[in-house]
N, C-alpha and C positions, 0 to 999 in steps of 0.2 A: 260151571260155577259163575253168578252171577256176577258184573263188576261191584268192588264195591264202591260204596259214594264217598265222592271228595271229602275228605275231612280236615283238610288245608283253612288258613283263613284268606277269602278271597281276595282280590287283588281290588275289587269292587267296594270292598270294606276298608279299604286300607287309607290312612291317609298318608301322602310319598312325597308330595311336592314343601319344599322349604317357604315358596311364599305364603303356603296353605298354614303351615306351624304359625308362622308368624301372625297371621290372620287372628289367629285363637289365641295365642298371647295376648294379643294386645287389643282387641275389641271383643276378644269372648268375658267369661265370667267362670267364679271357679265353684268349686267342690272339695270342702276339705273332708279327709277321714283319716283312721290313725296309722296306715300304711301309703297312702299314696295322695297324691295332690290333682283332681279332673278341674281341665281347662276344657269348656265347653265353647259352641260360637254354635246360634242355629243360622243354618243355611237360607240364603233367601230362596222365596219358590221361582220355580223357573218360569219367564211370562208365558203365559197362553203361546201355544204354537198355532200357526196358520196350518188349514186344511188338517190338522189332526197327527202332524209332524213330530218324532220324537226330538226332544232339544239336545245335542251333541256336543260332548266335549271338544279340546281341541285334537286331543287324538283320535276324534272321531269314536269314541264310543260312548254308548247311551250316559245322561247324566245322570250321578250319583242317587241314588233313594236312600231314606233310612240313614243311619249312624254311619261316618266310616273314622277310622280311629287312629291314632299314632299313639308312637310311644317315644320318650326321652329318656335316656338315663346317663345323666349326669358321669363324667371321671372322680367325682368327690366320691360317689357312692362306692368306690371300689373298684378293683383291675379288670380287665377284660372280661374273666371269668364269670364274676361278682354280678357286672350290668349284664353279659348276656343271658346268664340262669334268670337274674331278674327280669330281663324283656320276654323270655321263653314261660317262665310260670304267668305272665302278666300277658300273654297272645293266647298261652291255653285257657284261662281263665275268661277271656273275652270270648273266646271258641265255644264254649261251654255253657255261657250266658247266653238266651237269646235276645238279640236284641232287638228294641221298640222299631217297629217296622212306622209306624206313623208318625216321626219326627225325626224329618230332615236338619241334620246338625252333625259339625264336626266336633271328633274331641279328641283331647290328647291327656294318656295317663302317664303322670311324673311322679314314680315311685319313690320311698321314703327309704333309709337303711332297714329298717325293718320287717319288711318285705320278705326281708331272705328268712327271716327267724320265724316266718310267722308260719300256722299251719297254712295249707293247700288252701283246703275248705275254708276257712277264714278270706283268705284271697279273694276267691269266688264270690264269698259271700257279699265284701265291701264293694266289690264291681257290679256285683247283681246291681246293690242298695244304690250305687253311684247313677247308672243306666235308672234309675226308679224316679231316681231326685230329678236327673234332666228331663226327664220326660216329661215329670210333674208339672216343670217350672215352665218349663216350654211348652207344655200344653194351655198350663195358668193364663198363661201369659198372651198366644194366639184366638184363646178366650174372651179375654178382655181387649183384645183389638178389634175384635168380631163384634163384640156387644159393645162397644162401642160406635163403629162404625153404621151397627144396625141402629142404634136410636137416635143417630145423626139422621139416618136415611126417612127412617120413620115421622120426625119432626119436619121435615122439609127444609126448605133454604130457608137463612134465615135473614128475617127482618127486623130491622131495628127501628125503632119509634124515636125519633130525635128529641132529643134529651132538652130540657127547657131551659136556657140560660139563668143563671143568678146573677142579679144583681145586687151592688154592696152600695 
């Protein structure tokens, strides 16, 4: 019998570190929808490596690609129970999703009470939708820094004609 394949969410996806949360609080940008709140942050790319080197965390392994994700869940939202079902329906859901392989970006989902009440499929579907929007925007957005940069390049340096004094 074959093995079968992991179907864990990897440890590569995950986002773990607290300075990391903080980061996307407070310089990311959000995502609201009617059960959960996405705090997004795109990642900067990692510079050009010499000789063709992969760039390395500090625990030494390869640095992040793609989405990698956290989750919060608040004590308001309810007892123990309450927030782990809600982090478990909300890692399967992401599980489930595939995520945009070509934007680099952290995010963290901060579930709403609702959450619990909602269907499954509903879930899925608002995290699909949430992963659709960052990508969007983040793509939007790497877009217009490219076209832009391009028709700075295009134009050449620039030179200014000095301006002719007025007098009164």
């Amino acid at each position: 019998m074959p093995p079968k394949p992991s179907a864990r969410f990897p440890r590569t996806a995950r986002l773990l570190r607290h300075a990391d949360f903080e980061r996307v609080y407070k310089q990311g940008r959000r995502h609201f929808s009617a059960s959960m709140t996405v705090f997004y942050w795109p990642r900067p790319e990692p510079s050009v490596t010499t000789l063709g080197m992969q760039v390395k965390t500090r625990a030494g392994a390869p640095a992040p690609q793609g989405l990698r994700v956290g989750f919060t869940v608040g004590r308001a939202l309810g007892g123990a129970v309450q927030r782990n079902r809600m982090k478990r329906r909300l890692r399967e859901a992401v599980r489930m999703t595939l995520l945009p392989a070509g934007v680099a970006a952290d995010v963290v989902i901060n579930p709403k009470k609702s959450l619990l009440s909602n269907d499954f499929a509903a879930v899925v579907n608002e995290v699909s939708r949430a992963f659709v929007v960052i990508e969007q925007k983040l793509a939007g957005k790497t877009q217009a820094e490219t076209a832009t940069s391009q028709r700075s390049e295009a134009r050449g340096p620039e030179t200014r004609s000095p301006r002719p004094e007025s007098r009164s």
